[in-house]
N, C-alpha and C positions, 0 to 999 in steps of 0.2 A: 750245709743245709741253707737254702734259700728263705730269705723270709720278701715276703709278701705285702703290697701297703694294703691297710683297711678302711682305705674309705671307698664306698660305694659309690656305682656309677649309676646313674639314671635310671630306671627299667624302659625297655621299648614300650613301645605304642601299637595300638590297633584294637580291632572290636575280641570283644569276649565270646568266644565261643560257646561257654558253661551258662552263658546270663540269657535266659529266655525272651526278653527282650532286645537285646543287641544294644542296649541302651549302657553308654561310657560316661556317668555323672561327676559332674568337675566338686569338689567338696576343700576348700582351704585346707594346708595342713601348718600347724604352728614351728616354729623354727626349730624350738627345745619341746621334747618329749619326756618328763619322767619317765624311769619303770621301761621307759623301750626295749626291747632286745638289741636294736641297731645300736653302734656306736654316735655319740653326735657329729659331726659334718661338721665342717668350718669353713667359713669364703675362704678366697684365695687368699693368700700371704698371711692368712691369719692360725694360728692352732690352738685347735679345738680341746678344751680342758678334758684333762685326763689320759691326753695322747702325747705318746713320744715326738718330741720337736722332729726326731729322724724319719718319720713320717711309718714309724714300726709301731706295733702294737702286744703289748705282750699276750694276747689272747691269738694270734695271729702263726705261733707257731704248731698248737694242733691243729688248726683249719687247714694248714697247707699241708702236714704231713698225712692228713685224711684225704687230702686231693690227692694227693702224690700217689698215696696208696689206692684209689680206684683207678687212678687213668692208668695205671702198669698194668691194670687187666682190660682195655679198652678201648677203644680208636678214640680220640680225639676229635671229635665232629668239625668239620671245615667253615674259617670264617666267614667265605664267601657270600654275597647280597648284604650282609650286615652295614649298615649306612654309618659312614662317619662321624665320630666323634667332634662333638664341639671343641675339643681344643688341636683340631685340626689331624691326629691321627686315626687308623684301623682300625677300629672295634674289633678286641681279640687279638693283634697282633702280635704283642708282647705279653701278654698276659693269660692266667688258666681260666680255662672255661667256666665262667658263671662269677668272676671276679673282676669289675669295671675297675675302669681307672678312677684314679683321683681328680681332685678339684673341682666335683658337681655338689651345687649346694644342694640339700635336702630336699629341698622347699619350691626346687625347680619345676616349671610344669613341664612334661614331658611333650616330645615333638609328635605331631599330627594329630591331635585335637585332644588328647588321653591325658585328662587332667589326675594330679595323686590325686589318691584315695580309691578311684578306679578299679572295681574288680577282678583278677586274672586267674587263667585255665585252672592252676593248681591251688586256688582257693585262696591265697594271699592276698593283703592291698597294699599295693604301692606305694602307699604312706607312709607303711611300717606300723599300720595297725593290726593288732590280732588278726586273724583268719578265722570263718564262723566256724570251717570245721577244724579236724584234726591235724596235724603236720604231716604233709604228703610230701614222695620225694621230689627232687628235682626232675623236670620232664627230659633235662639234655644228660645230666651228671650220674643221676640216680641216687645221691645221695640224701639222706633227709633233711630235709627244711627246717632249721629251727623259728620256733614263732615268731612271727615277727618279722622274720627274714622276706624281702622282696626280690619272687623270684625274674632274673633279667627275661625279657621279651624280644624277638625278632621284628623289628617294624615292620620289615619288608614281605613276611610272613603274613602276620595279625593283615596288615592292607590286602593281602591274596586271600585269605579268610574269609573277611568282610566284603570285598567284593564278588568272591562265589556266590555268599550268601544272599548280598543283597538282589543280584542277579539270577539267581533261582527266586527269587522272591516276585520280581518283577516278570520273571519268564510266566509262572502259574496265571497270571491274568489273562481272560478271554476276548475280554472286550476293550473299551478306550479307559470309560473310569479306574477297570481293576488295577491296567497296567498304571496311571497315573496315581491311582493310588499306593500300588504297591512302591514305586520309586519314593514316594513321599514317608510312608511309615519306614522303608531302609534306609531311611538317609538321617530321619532326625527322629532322636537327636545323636545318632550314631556320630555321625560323619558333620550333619551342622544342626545349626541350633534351629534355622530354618530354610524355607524351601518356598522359590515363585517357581514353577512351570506354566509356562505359552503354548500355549496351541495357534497352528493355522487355521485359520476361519474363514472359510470350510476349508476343509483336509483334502488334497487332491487324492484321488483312488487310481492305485495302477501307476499305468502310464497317463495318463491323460496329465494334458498341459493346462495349467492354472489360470483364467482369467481373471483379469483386474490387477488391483494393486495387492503386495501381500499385508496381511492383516495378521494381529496374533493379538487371540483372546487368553488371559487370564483363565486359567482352567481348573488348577487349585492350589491352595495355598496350605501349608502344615508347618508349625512352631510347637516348641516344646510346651508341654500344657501347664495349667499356673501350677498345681500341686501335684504330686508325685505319692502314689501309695509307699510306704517303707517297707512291704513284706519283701522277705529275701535277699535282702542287703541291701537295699537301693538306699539312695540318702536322697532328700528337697536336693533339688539343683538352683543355682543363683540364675533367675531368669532377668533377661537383659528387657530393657527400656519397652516398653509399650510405641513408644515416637518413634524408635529405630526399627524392630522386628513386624511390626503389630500394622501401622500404616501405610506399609510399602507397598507399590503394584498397583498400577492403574487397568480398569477393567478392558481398557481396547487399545489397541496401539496399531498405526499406522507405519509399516517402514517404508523411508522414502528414498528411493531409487541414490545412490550413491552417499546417502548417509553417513555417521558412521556406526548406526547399528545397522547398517547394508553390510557394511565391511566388516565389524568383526562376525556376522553369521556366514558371510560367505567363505570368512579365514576357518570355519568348523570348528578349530582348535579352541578346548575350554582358557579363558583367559583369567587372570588375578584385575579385579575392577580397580587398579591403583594404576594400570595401565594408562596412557594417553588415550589409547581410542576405544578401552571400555571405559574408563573416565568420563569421557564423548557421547557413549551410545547410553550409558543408564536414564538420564534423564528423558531422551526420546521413549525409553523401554517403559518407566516407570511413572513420568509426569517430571514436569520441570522443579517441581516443588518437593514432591518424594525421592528424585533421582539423587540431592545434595544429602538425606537424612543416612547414608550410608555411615558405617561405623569406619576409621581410618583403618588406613593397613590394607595388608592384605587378609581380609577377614568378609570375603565374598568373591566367586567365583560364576564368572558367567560364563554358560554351555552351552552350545550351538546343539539344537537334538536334529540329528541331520538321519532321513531316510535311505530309503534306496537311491532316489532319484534326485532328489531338492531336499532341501531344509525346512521341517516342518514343526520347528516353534525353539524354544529358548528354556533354558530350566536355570534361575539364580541357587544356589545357595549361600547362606549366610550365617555367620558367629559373633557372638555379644562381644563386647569389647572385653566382658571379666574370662573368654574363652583365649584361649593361647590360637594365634594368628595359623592360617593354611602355610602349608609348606608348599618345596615346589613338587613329589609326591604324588600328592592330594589333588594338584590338576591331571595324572593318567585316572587316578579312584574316579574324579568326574568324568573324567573321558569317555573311559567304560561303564557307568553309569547312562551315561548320555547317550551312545550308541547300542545299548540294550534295548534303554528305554523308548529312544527312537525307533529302532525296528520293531520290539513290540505292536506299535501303535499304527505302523504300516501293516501291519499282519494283524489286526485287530480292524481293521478300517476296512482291508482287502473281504477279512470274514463279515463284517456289516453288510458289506456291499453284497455278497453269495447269499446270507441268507436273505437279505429284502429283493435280491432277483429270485430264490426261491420260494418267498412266501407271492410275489408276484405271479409266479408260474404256476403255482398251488392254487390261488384266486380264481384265475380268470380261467383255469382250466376246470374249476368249478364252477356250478349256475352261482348268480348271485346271489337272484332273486327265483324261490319257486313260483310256479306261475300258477293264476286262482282258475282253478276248475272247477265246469259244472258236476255237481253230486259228489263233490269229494274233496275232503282236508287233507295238506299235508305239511309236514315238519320234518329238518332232516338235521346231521350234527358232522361232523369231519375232526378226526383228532389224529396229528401227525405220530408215528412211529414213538421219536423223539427230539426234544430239544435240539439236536445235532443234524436231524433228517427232517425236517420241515417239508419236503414234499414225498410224494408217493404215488403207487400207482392204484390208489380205490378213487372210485368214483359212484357218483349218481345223479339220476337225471329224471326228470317229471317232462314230458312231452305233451303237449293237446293234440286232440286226435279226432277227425271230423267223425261227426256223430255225436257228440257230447264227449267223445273218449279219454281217454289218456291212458297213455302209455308209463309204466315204472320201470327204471332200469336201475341196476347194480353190481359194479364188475371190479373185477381187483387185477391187477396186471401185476406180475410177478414183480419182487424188490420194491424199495421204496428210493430211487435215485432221483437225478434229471430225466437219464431214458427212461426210465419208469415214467415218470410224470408226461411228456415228451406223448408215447405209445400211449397211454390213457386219452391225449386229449383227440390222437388222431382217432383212436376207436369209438370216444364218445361222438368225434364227428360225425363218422360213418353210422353211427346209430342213431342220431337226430335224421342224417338224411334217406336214412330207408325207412325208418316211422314216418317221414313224412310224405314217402310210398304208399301208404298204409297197406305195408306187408306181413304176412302174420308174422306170428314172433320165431316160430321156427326155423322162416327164412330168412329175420332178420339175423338170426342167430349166425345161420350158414354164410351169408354175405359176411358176418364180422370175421369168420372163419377163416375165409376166402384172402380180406382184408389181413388179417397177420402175419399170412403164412408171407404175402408181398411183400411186409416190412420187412422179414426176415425168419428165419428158420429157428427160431430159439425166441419171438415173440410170443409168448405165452400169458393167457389171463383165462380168468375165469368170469361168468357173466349172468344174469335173471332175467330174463327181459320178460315185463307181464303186463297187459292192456283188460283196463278198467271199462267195463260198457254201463254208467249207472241207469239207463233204461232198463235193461233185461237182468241188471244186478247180478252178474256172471261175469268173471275174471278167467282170461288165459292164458296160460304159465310156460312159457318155456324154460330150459336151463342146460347150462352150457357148466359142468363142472361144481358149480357153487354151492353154497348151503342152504338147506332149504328154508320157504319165509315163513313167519309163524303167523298166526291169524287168533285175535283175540277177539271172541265174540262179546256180544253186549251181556249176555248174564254173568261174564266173570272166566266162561273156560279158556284155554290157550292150547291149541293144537298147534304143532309141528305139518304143513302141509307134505302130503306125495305127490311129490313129483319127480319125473326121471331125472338123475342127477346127469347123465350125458358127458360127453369129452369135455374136456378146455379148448378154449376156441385156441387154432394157430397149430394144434393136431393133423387137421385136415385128414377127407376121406371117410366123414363121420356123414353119421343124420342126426339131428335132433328131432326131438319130440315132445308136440305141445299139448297139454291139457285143461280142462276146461272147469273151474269150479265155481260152486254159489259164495256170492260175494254180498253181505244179506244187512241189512241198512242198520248202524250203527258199530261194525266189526271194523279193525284196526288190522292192517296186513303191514307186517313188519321185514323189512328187508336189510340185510346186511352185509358187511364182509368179514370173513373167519378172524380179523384180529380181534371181534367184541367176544368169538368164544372157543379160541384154540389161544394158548401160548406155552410155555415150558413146564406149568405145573398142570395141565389140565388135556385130553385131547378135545376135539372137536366136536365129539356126541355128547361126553361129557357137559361141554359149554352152552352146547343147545340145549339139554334139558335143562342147566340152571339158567339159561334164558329164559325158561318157556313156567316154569313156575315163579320166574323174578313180575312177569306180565300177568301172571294168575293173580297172586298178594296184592300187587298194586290196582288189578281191576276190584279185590272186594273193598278195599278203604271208602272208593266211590260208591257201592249199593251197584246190585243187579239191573237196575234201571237208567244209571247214569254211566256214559263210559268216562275211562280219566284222561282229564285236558292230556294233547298232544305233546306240547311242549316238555308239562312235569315227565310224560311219560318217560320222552327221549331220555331227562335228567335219570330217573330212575335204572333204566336201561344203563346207561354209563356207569351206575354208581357201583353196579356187579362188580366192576373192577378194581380187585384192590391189588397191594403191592406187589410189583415183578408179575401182575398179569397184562402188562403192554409189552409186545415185542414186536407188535406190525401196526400200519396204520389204521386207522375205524372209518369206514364208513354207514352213514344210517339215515333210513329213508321210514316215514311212517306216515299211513296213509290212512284215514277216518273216511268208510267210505257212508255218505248220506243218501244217497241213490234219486232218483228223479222215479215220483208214484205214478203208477199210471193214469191216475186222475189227471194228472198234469203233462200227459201226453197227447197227442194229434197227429194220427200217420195212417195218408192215402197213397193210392196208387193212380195216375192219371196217364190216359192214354193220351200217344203224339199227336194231336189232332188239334185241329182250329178250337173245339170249344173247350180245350182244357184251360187257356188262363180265365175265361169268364165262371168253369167250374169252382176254378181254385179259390177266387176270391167268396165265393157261394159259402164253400167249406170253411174259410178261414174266419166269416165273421159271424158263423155260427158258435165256430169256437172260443171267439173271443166272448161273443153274448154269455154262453158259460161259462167262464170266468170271471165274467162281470169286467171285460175289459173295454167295455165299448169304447172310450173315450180313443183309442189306438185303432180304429176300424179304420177309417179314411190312410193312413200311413199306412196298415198293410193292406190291406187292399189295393192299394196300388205299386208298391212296392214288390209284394207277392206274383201281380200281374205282370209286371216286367220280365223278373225272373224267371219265368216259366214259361214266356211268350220266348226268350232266348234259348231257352232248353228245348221244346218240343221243336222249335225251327230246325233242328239238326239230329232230335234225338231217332233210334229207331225202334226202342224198346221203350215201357212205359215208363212214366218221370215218375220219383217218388216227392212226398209234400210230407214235413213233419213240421209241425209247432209244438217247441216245450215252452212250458210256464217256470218257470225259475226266480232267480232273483230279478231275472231280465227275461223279457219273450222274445226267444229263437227260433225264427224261420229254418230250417233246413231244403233246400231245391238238388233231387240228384238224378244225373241220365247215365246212359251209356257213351257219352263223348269223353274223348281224354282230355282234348285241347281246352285251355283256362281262356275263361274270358277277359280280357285286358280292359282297364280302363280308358278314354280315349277323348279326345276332340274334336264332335264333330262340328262339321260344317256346317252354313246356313244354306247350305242345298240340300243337305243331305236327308233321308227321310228316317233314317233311325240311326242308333250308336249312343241316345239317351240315355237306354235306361238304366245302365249304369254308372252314371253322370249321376241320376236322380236316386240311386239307393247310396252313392259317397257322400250325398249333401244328408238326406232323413235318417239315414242309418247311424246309431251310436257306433256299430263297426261292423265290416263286412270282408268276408275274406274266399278264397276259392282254392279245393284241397283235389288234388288228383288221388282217385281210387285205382285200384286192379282192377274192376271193372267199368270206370268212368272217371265221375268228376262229382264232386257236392258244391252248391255255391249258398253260402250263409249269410246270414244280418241278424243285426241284435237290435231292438231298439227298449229303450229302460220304462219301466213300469209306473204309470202315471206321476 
């Protein structure tokens, strides 16, 4: 029978998989231990009392007849990866599994940063103190633990552990901080005690080549914290110097072309700073004065975080001097650290970049600004799909429309992509430029039709197109597909309007069909797209009727007589949706219509003839004397005469004359001619081409809109 020596070898090192934190706290442990279960350890050449000189131990023969007896039912697990022993042989070579060699003192700190006392898998501490819980077996042997007992560890393991982990850890981040943080919280005080990571400033995106010189900002810094909660085993850890961990890292650093912090980031490979040319490069990195406050040793590692492309910043870590030094190890652990982390933050920088070209595309492909119309308020709201879909394809749009008009549009273009977004803005085009046709809406309907099918055969949206007239206080509705708009009158009710709901535009081979309804001075015409009332838990009729009584509740809070501010309205509308009812984008248009009284109207008919401009000015300052607007008589009157001296010159039907009184007083002048009148330069020979020289100087603003059956030419000028 063999006997076997008893003294213990070291346990391995690496992070605890069992410790919710991943945190390896260093805790002293005393040389003699009363009551231990271990045997005591003795330095070399010395023996330790109560052990045989021959290096045997009388407790030493059931231990190995208990080994004997399971490994004869068992494979022998292979020594291989296990890193050599300090006294220069194989871990395992000679010896049964789970029994180290001789000659490690007790008290030794273990390799790669796993100081005793140190928590491990199957619930023992490395020190040879108690275990919190019960005696579990051995995870290689299977045989049971006695208390006390420190079960041995794989270093090369535990490091492959720790690094999965920490690298999942670091992978979960989406943006720059999470990944920067997440390398921070995995590192310490697992792996060090503390942590500088550099960023480049600014971060190149892509491909794109970096101007200037390179720069690397300070980006964050994380040290173990002063005190430590003790639930669950943890002990206080001995924190190192305030002057050493605490003041290091200068906030800007400049590297200068063949440096040699040039050279060790261009060498990529993490280095041990006891090196000559990280020796070299810390002070450029850190400041002249913090770069010397390094602890000796090798007890800091600096890591080149290198991209896809170039090298985009530096991450130090670092260990208190009462921390047992880096191995050599511990520079691949930073490696792959360092190359996670780095591509992380290229793939975090590349997604910066998508979604601010997406929120870009989403912007401009909406109005900015709606624009102020006579006889009608409006308010609108856009809320993306999701977080991850920032653009889509709903839109809407407020157009002015001669005659006072305006045009409301609202269309949803299938998915929420680029193309999505992309076909939205081409469609919104086309529908600013046939409004500014002033076509009905059913043709403009059919034009966007038209328009789709050219994009492409699988361009599909759905569309509202409705034109406000506040003179005659009457709205006409087309619809292509959509949901219909709801119209909230001034005493509080909310009706669902009829209209023909019609194909989606991009069908082709359709008609649509427009209708005509009273539009009556203080109602609210509400327009939207199906995300504010279809999603997974609801259909689409369903969402409309709790639309249309969410707009009832909210008109009584205000009284029959007051309708409710626009803005809240909008808010309120939104607020219908609660959890898991967003699965498309929203768009929302709301429109207060005020209308323009006919009191505050003026509209003749004038024949093509020589005396209609001296008629016109007859009629206009009659009307302004009713309104008590005399002071503006001489401006239109002459102003009015030009315009209409242009119109009958050409026209062959009679011209129309309308003056509204608004916040501003609006001329309107309209014939039968298409052609627009140009502004121009005349000459001093010339005998006419003034008088529209003379309505760009007195006019507040003046503009000229082609009809279907002519032309309107208008000016504004503002109220005393």
């Amino acid at each position: 029978m063999t006997e076997h020596p008893t003294s213990f070898d070291r346990p391995s090192t690496g992070a605890d998989p069992t410790d919710p934190r991943g945190a390896l706290l260093h805790t002293p442990v005393p040389a003699d231990s009363s009551g231990s279960a271990l045997p005591v350890q003795g330095r070399s050449g010395e023996t330790p009392p109560g052990t045989d000189p021959t290096g045997t131990s009388e407790h030493a023969q059931p231990v190995a007849e208990q080994a004997a007896e399971a490994d004869a039912h068992r494979p022998r697990p292979v020594a291989e990866g296990v890193p050599a022993q300090p006294d220069g042989g194989q871990a395992g070579a000679a010896q049964p599994e789970g029994v180290p060699s001789a000659g490690t003192a007790s008290g030794d700190v273990t390799a790669g940063g796993v100081a005793p006392g140190a928590l491990v898998p199957d619930g023992g501490r490395q020190d040879g103190a108690a275990p919190r819980r019960g005696a579990e077996p051995d995870r290689r042997t299977g045989q049971p633990t006695a208390p006390g007992r420190p079960t041995p560890m794989r270093r090369d393991g535990d490091r492959l552990r720790f690094v999965g982990a920490a690298t999942r850890r670091i992978a979960r981040g989406m943006d720059l901080d999470e990944i920067v943080m997440g390398l921070c919280r995995a590192t310490v005080p697992t792996f060090a005690d503390a942590i500088l990571v550099y960023l480049r400033e600014p971060l190149p995106v892509g491909d794109e080549r970096p101007t200037g010189p390179l720069v690397l900002r300070l980006r964050r810094t994380d040290r173990i914290p002063a005190e430590r909660d003790t639930e669950g085993g943890f002990t206080p850890a001995v924190q190192p110097e305030p002057s050493e961990l605490e003041t290091l890292g200068a906030e800007l650093c400049e590297v200068r072309p063949g440096s040699a912090l040039a050279e060790v980031l261009r060498g990529v490979r993490p280095v041990f700073t006891d090196t000559r040319a990280a020796r070299a490069a810390l002070p450029e990195l850190l400041g002249e004065e913090k770069g010397l406050a390094l602890p000796d040793g090798r007890r800091a590692i600096l890591a080149p975080l290198r991209g896809r492309r170039r090298v985009i910043g530096a991450a130090l870590f670092l260990r208190g001097p009462e921390r047992v030094a880096f191995e050599a190890d511990d520079l691949l652990v930073a490696a792959q650290l360092a190359t996670h982390s780095a591509l992380g933050i290229d793939k975090a920088v590349l997604y910066g970049r998508e979604a601010y070209i997406a929120d870009e595309l989403q912007r401009t492909m909406l109005p900015e600004n709606l624009p102020r119309c006579t006889g009608v308020r409006l308010a609108s709201r856009y809320l993306p799909a999701a977080e991850t879909a920032r653009v889509g394809g709903d839109w809407y749009d407020a157009i002015p429309l001669p005659g006072s008009r305006v045009a409301l549009v609202v269309g949803d273009v299938m998915g929420h992509s680029m193309t999505s977004a992309a076909i939205m803005g081409q469609l919104r085009t086309t529908a600013q430029t046939l409004a500014g046709l002033d076509l009905p809406p059913q043709e403009v309907l059919h034009h966007l039709d038209e328009q789709a099918q050219r994009l492409g055969t699988d361009r599909m949206a759905t569309c509202l197109y409705a034109v406000y007239d506040p003179v005659s206080h009457r709205i006409t509705v087309a619809n292509a597909g959509h949901p219909p708009p709801v119209l909230l009158h001034l005493g509080g009710h909310a009706e669902v309007l009829r209209v023909p709901a019609g194909a989606p535009i991009g069908v082709g081979g359709v008609d649509f069909e427009a209708v005509e309804l009273d539009a009556p001075a203080g109602a609210t015409l509400l327009l939207y797209t199906d995300g504010l009332v279809e999603s997974r838990l609801r259909d689409v009729w369903t969402g409309i009727e709790q639309l249309r009584e969410r707009l009832a509740a909210t008109a009584q809070l205000t009284g029959p007589d007051h309708p409710p501010p626009l803005e809240a309205l909008c808010d309120e509308v939104l607020d219908m949706l609660g959890p898991g009812d967003r699965d498309d984008d929203i768009a929302l248009l709301a429109a207060r219509f005020d209308g323009i009284a006919p009191s505050d109207v003026s509209y003749w008919f004038l024949e093509p003839e020589d005396a209609a401009p001296g008629k016109a000015r007859r009629l206009a300052r009659r009307a302004l004397a009713r309104w008590g607007m005399e002071d503006l008589t001489d401006s239109v009157e002459l102003l009015v005469s030009e315009v209409v001296t242009n119109a009958v010159r050409y026209a062959s039907k009679p011209v129309t004359l309308r003056l509204l009184r608004t916040d501003v007083l609006r001329c309107e002048v309209g014939d039968d001619v298409p052609q627009l009148p140009r502004l121009r330069q005349a000459r001093a020979t010339d005998e006419g081409g003034r008088g529209l020289y003379l309505v760009n100087r007195l006019a507040r603003r003046w503009g000229a809109t082609r009809l279907s059956t002519g032309k309107v030419v208008w000016f504004e000028l503002n109220r005393g």
